[in-house]
Steps between C-alpha positions, in 0.01 A plus 500: 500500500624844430591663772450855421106450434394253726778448789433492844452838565200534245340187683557637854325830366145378254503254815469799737229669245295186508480537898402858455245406240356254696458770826400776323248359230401149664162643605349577166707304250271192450186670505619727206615214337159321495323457146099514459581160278182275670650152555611307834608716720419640857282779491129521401475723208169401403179317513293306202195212492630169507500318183542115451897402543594751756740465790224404792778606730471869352084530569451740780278254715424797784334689180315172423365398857317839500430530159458176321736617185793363407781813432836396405795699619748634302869555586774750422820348383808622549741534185864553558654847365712401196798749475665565128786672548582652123901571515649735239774241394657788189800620458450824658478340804861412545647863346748560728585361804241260426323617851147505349495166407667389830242688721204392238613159581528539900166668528322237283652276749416653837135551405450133330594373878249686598274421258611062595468583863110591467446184327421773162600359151850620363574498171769716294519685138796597346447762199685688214340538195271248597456178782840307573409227647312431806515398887148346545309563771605262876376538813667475869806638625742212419447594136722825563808308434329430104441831475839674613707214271237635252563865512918466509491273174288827327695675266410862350504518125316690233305764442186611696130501363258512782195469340596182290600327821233559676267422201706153520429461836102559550466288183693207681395539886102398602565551823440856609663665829744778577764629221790632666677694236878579513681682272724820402171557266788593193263392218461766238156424361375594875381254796102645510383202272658230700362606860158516331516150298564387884207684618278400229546114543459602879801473627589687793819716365761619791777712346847526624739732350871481516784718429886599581511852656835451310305549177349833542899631555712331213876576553505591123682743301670600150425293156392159606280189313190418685389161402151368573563181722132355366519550138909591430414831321793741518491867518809733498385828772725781665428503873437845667351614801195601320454150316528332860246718594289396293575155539353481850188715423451230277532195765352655727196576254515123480448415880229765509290377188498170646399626853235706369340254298467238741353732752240588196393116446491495868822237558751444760833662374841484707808652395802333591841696497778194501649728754244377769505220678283225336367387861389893515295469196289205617420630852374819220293281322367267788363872722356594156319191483582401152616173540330325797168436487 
């Protein structure tokens, strides 16, 4: 196992947000999670008449020793939460340092054992231009060791298209449940379509948005060649204080178009500076309530 992702510190710490998870949102996390799906659970949901072939353990006999009618009941079932975690696997991930792709990787991680310690559904979705493969959904904690082994074999590549990944992936996936999107969101055709084909096949879209505070102050100057680490282009520019400027006015553009359109459709948006601790950004997202439920 790598050390740098998943050594023992990293365990010691999602270990430590697990316990805090469990204090802080033990009281109300199964009831949130409970589905109006009528099947063989606990609860009474509902009543109906009785009809030939029913359960005679489900008639509700106190209604029938006053009444004389037969009524059925009906029971909630509980469905467990399946979590997709959609991982931006491009190239832009890894520009750099690489520390995107690193903390992309951790947090995925920490918040899948989570996810495996509340007996919820994992399952993981690497993207570029479109799906890379898939980690299909498991259940129980002991299944964090499949997922980690999972997520340090992953390998950035390509270019990024959003929407065509996504499109991929509601097109392939019957089972609905939470859609915990992390990316740098550097697609130029735009992100808007993807967050609503997730939407529209009712999904439940959580957006996390990373980036390298390093980015928005490039130690850049003179004639250089910028090449495009997602499609190889190459373009010859003369750095100056005023094109630098410009440079961050457009990134941070970027991280503002994205948080402004996903408080418009009403989502859950993070943004996640590499500089922060990872740990930090779940105990963010757990107090927002946008991940247990």
């Amino acid at each position: 196992m790598t050390e740098a992702l998943f050594d023992e510190a990293f365990l010691k710490k999602i270990e430590l947000l697990h316990l805090i998870a469990k204090k802080v949102f033990a009281g109300n996390a199964q009831a949130m999670r409970r589905s109006r799906k009528l099947g063989a659970g606990i609860e009474v949901a509902d009543f109906r008449a009785y009809a030939a072939g029913d359960d005679l353990r489900h008639i509700d006999w106190n209604y029938y020793a006053s009444t004389r009618e037969l009524l059925v009941r009906l029971f909630e079932e509980e469905e467990d939460l399946y979590i997709w975690f959609l991982l931006d696997a491009s190239s832009s991930m890894r520009v750099g340092t690489g520390a995107r792709w690193d903390y992309a990787r951790r947090l995925v991680g920490a918040l899948s054992y989570i996810g495996l310690a509340n007996l919820d559904r994992v399952a993981v979705v690497p993207f570029g231009k479109d799906v890379k493969g898939t980690l299909p959904p498991s259940r129980g904690r002991s299944q964090i060791w499949k997922v980690f082994r999972y997520l340090e074999q992953a390998e950035p590549g390509g270019a990024t298209d959003l929407a065509a990944a996504c499109r991929t992936f509601v097109n392939q996936t019957r089972r609905r449940g939470l859609a915990v999107l992390v990316s740098d969101f550097y697609d130029p055709q735009g992100f808007e379509e993807a967050v609503d084909l997730l939407r529209y096949r009712r999904f439940e879209p959580l957006i996390i948005q990373l980036y390298d505070e390093d980015d928005l102050q490039p130690d850049l100057r003179g004639d250089i060649e910028v090449t495009d680490c997602e499609t190889g282009e190459r373009v010859r520019v003369t750095v100056t204080p005023d094109l630098l400027a410009r440079y961050r006015e457009a990134q941070e553009a970027l991280l503002e178009r994205v948080a402004s359109t996903a408080k418009a459709k009403n989502l859950l948006y993070f943004r996640a500076p590499v500089q922060v601790p990872f740990d930090d950004l779940v105990l963010h997202v757990f107090r927002a309530g946008g991940f247990l439920r």
